[in-house]
Phi, psi and omega in degrees: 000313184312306175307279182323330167281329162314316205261348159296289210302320199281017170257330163284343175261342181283340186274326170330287144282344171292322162355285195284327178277355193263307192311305175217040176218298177329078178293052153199187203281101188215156179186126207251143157332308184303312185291302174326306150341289165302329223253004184265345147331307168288322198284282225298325181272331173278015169269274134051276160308308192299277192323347172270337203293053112091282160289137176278008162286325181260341155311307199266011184268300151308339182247021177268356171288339212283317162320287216303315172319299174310337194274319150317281194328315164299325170274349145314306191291301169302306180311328183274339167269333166279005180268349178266342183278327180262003158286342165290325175262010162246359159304290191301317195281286191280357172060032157308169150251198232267321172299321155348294199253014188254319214268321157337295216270307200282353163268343181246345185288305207248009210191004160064055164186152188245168191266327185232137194235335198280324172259138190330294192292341178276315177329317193271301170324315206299305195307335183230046102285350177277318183273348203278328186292318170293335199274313194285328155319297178275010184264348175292279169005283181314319191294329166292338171295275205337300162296319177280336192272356164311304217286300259242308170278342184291297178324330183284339196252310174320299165314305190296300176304009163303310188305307173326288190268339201102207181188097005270173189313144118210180222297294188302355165278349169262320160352279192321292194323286182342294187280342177294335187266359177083021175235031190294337165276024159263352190290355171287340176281315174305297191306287144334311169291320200262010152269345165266022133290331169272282191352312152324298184292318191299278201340293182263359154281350181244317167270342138280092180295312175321339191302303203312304166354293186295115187295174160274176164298318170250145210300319180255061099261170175196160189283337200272289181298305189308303164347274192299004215244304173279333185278016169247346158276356162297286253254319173301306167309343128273018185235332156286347193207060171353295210277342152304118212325136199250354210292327194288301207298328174308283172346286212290317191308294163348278193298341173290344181255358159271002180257300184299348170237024140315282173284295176330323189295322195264325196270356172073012150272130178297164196201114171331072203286035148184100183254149205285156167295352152304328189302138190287182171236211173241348213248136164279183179271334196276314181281339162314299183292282183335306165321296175313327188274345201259265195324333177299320197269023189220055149079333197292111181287181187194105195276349162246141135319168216254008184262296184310312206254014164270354155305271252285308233261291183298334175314315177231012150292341195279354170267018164212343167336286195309319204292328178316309179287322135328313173275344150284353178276295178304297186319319178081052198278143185297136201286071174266178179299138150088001189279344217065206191244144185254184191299312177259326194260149175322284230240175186246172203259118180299168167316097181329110167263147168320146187276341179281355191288165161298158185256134169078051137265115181297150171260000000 
């Protein structure tokens, strides 16, 4: 029994740190069952909470400690296994019971010092449960500059498409915005930034999983909607306007939907990787032609009508719809057009317009 208990606890501390090493030193895409645990553990009541919520302001108000929690929750969570995994093996070693070897592990654990000295094999149990408490603390520690400053450049670009896309984002407000101010042959600078911005994001949304969690400061932006936002003005501006330079706009489209299924990848949803341009989509042809008629009546030149340019326009949402609209369903991301459908609410939310916009334009 003693051996069977030996061989349990030292499976609760190796899992333990494979955890804290998969989570927060391993620079790619790893993620342990355990962090998982914990982080549905975290979720589930304040999702709970949200789904009662009336507003999408008191939604996102409630569910934005949740990233954070978690990120507690999780170093509650190493620490409470590794004090259970070596209080097991000091069970084993010394024939303690069981408050004995809670109170042994947890004095060398929690407090740089051991209780008991004199035999040898407990001396050494003690000493690395005595370093295990500092290392998992300061690799926590270490781990936070890392994260806000992810969290910190993703936000900055999100912000900045606000003036752009509306509030919240969407893909034909930004056309429209473009062309009313006279810059739609610029838009292509926007289009370059935000492939180095998915690129950005894949990278540190699949080793920081938490990150995707983590809200904006304001309840109708999000990083996950400005995404699908740009890459649906990408997709309109190549499926309306053939003869304009397509490369940027391809590029940025390419890399937002390979950043999303990137991160899918790490989060375990399947995903179609070359789904045909046929393929239906959930975005209607009626709200597509509305869309068109909206950007047209702000200045948007347009070399197809909205019958020509709707293959080409589902041809290549259909490589990014299904995942976009699943990671708006979980995140419980603010309900703008084109977005899909979330857990409570109906209805989507329009774009803020300007007091200087034209008047009487359908969304």
């Amino acid at each position: 029994m003693r051996v069977l208990i030996g061989v349990i606890g030292a499976l609760i501390v190796l899992g333990a740190f494979s955890s804290v090493l998969r989570t927060l030193l391993i620079p790619r895409p790893t993620r342990s069952i355990f962090t998982r645990v914990l982080h549905k553990m975290v979720q589930v009541p304040f999702q709970f909470l949200a789904d009662r919520c009336r507003s999408s302001e008191t939604k996102d108000r409630v569910l934005a400690p949740v990233a954070a929690v978690s990120i507690l929750f999780h170093l509650v969570g190493w620490l409470a296994a590794a004090w259970v995994g070596y209080s097991m093996l000091q069970a084993a070693i010394s024939g303690f019971g069981v408050m004995d070897a809670l109170r042994e592990t947890g004095v060398a654990l929690f407090t740089l010092g051991f209780a008991s000295s004199r035999d040898v094999e407990l001396t050494m149990l003690d000493l690395c449960a005595a370093a295990t408490g500092p290392i998992i603390i300061g690799l926590q520690i270490g781990y936070l500059p890392a994260l806000y400053s992810a969290y910190s450049r993703r936000e900055a670009e999100v912000t900045t498409l606000q003036a752009r896309a509306g509030s919240p984002p969407w893909g034909p407000e930004i056309l429209a915005r473009y062309a009313q101010i006279g810059l739609s042959d610029d838009i292509t600078e926007l289009f370059r930034n935000w492939e180095r911005w998915s690129a950005e994001v894949s990278e540190s949304h699949t080793s920081y999983v938490v990150l995707s969690r983590f809200r904006s400061p304001r309840a109708n932006d999000n990083w996950l909607i400005s995404l699908l936002a740009v890459m649906d003005a990408a997709a309109l501006q190549l499926a309306l306007n053939p003869s304009r330079p397509q490369g940027d706009a391809r590029l940025a489209l390419r890399a937002g939907f390979v950043c999303l299924r990137n991160i899918a990848q790490v989060w375990r949803l399947p995903f179609e990787p070359d789904p045909s341009p046929d393929a239906p989509i959930q975005l209607t042809y009626e709200e597509f032609a509305e869309a068109v008629a909206h950007v047209t009546a702000y200045g948007y030149a347009v070399e197809r009508t909205p019958e020509q340019a709707w293959p080409h326009f589902r041809g290549w949402r259909v490589n990014y719809e299904d995942l976009a609209y699943r990671f708006a369903y979980l995140l419980d991301a603010v309900s703008a057009p084109w977005s899909g459908p979330r857990r409570t609410s109906k209805e989507h939310i329009a774009p803020v317009t300007p007091v200087d916009r034209k008047p009487n334009v359908s969304l």
